[in-house]
N, C-alpha and C positions, 0 to 999 in steps of 0.2 A: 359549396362555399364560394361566395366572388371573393377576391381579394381586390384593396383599393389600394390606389398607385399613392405613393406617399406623398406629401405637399412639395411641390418645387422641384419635381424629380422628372426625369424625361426615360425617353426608352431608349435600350443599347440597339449601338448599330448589327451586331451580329450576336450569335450566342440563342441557349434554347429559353422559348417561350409558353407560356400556360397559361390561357388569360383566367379559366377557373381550375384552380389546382386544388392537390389536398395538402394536409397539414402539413408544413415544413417547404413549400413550392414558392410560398411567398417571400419570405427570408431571402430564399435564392434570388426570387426577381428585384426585390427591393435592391439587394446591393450591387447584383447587375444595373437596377433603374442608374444608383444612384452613382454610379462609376463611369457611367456613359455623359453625365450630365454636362461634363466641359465641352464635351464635342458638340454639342447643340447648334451652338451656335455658328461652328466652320460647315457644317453639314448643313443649315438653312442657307447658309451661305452660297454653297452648290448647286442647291436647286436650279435647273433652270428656267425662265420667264417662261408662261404660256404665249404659243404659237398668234406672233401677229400677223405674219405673212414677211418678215422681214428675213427670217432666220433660212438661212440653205440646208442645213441638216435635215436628218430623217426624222420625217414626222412623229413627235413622238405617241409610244400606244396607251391608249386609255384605258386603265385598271380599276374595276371595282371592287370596291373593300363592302364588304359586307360583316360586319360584328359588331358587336352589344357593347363587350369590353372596352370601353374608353379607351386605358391604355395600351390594349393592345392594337386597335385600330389604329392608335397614331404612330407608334413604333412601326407599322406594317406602311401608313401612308408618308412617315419622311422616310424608311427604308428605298422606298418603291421610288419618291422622288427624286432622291440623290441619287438613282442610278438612270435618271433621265425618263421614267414613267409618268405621264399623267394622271393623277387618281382622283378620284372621288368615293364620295363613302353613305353607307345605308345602316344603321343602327334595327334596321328591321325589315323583315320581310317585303310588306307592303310599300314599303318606302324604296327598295332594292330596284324592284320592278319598276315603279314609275320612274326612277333614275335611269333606268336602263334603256325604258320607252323614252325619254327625252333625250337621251345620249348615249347610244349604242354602244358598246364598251367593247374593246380589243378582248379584254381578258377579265376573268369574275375570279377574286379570291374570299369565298363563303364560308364561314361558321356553320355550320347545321343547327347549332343549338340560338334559335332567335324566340323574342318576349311575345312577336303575334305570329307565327305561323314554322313549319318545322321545315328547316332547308329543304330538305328532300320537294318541299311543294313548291320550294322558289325555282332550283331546278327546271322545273315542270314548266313552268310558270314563263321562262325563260328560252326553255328547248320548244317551247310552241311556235317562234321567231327567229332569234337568234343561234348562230353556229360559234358562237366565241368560247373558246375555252375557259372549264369553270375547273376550278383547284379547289376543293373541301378540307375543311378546317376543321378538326373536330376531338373533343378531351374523350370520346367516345373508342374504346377498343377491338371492341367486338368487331366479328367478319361480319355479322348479318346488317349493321348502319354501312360498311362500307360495299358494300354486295350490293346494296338499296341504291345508293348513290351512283354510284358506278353505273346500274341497270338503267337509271334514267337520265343518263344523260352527263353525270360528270364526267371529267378527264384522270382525274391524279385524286389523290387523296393523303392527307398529310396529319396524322397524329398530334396532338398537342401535349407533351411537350415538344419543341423542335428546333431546330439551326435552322434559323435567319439565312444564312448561305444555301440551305440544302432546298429552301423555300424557294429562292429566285429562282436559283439554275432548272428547278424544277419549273418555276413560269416559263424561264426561256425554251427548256423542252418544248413545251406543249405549243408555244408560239413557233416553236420549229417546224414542228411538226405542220399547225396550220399555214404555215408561208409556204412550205412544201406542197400540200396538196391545197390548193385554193377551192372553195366549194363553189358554183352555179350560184350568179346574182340574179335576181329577177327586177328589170326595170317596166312596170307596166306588162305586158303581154312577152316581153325579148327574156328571154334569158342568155345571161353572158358566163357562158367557162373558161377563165382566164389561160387555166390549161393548157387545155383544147385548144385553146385562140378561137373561139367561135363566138356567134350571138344568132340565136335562133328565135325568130318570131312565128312560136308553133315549129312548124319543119321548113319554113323558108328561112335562109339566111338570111340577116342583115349585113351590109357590106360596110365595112368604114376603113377612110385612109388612116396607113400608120400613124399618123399624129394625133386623131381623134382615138384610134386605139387605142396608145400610149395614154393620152389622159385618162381615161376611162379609166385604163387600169392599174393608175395613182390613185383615183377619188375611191373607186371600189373596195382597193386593200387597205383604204381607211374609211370602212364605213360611221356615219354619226360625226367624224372628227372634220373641224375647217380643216382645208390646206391653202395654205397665200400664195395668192397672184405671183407673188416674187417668186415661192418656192418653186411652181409650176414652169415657171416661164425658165430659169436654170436649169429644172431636170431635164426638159423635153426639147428645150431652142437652145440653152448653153450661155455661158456669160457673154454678157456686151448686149444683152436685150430684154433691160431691166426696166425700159420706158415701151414696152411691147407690150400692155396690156390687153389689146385689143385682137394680138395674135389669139389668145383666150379667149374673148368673147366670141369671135368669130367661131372656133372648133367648137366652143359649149353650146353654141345655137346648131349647129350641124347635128350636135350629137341628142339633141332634146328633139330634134325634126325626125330621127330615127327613130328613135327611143318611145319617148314620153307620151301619152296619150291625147293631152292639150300641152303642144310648145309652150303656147304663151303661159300656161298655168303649170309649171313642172313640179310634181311632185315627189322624186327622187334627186334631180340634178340642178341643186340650188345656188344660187348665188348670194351671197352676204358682203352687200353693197359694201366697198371700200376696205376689204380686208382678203376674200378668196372665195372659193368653191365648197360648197358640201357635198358628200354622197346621200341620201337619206335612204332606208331601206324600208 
C-alpha cells in the first residue's frame, strides 16, 4: 500500500518514517506530517543559498535522494538541507544515474524499491564510477535484500520505519569514514592519492608545488561540485587576497600542464567563467 501525504501537510523534522507502510503506519505519519507543519517555514528559512563563490565556509556535500515516495523525498531533501547538505533528487532508477553522471554526488541516499529498475542495479550502475557513499532505504526486512546490497556495493543500510536523527549521523558516519580514507583520483593517465601525497603518471611521479597541491586537493574532495574563486583564494592564500584571482589562474594552468591530456581542452579541471573551479571525474 502507498500512502498519500495529506493536502497542505509537510514532513516532520525528526521522528520515524515509512514512505510505504502497512495498516495503521499512516495515521502515524499524517499526525506527525501534520505537527511538523509550522516549522516549515523557519526551517526553509535555514537553508542555506547555493555556493556562489562568495561564501568562506566549507563547501557544502552534495546528496542524492533517490525515492518514488513524494513525501518522503521532501522530508529527506529539507532534512538534509537545514543541516547545510546540498541535495538533489531522482524519483527513479534511470533518472538517479544520469543525475549522478551530470553531478557527481558526495553521498547517495537510495530506496531499493524504485517504478523502472531495482536499487540493487542502480548500485551497480553507480559502483562502476563512483566511490561515494550509498545508504539503502528500504521497507524490506529480510537478511538476503540487505546481504544483496551490501555485496555490491552499499555502505549502511537503514530499515523503514526510521529516525530522522539516526539517518543523518548515519550519513555523517560513512562521510567519516570516506574523508578518512580518501581513494586514488585519476586525472587523465596521473593518479593522485591524497593520502599518500603522491601523483603517479604510471610509475613516474608527478611533482607539484605545495600550493598547486593544496588545490588540487580542495577541487578532488569535491568532486562534480563548483568551489568559488573567493573560497579558494581564503583557504589556500588567507584573507586580504580577495582581488587575487589570477593567483588561481595561474596554479590551475600549472596543474592542467601536469595533469591533463590537452591543457588547452581540460577534461577534469575546469573552470566556470566568473564563478570558480570544478573537479570533473
Amino acid at each position: 500500500m502507498i500512502w498519500t501525504q495529506p493536502a497542505g501537510q509537510g514532513p516532520p523534522a525528526t521522528g520515524p518514517f515509512q514512505g510505504r507502510g502497512r495498516a495503521g503506519e499512516s495515521g502515524r505519519m499524517s499526525s506527525a506530517l501534520a505537527a511538523a507543519e509550522p516549522s516549515l517555514t523557519t526551517m526553509a528559512a535555514e537553508v542555506p543559498a547555493q555556493d556562489t563563490g562568495a561564501s568562506v565556509g566549507p563547501v557544502p556535500i552534495l546528496v542524492l535522494v533517490v525515492e518514488d515516495d513524494s513525501a518522503m523525498q521532501r522530508a529527506l531533501r529539507i532534512n538534509l538541507r537545514v543541516r547545510g547538505y546540498e541535495v538533489i533528487t531522482a524519483i527513479a532508477g534511470q533518472q538517479a544515474l544520469t543525475e549522478a553522471g551530470r553531478r557527481p554526488p558526495g553521498a547517495v541516499i537510495l530506496d531499493l524499491g524504485l517504478p523502472d529498475m531495482s536499487g540493487i542495479e542502480v548500485i551497480k550502475g553507480l559502483r562502476g564510477w563512483s566511490r561515494a557513499p550509498i545508504i539503502v532505504l528500504s521497507g524490506r526486512t529480510g537478511s538476503g535484500d540487505k546481504i544483496a546490497a551490501l555485496d555490491v556495493g552499499a555502505d549502511d543500510y537503514v530499515t523503514k520505519p526510521f529516525d530522522m536523527d539516526e539517518l543523518l549521523a548515519r550519513l555523517r558516519a560513512v562521510l567519516r569514514r570516506e574523508d578518512a580514507n580518501p581513494r586514488p583520483a585519476c586525472i587523465g593517465e596521473c593518479e593522485i592519492d591524497l593520502a599518500a601525497h603522491t601523483a603517479l603518471k604510471g610509475s613516474t611521479p608527478v611533482r607539484h608545488t605545495p600550493t598547486q597541491w593544496r588545490l588540487l586537493e580542495i577541487l578532488l574532495r569535491h568532486p562534480g561540485q563548483l568551489v568559488g574563486t573567493q573560497r579558494l583564494l581564503t583557504e589556500i592564500w588567507g584573507a586580504g587576497h580577495e582581488r587575487s584571482a589570477h593567483y588561481v589562474r595561474f596554479h590551475m594552468a600549472g596543474l592542467r600542464r601536469r595533469l591533463e591530456a590537452d591543457p588547452a581542452r581540460p577534461r577534469h579541471l575546469l573552470t566556470e567563467p566568473g564563478m570558480g573551479y570544478r573537479y570533473q571525474p
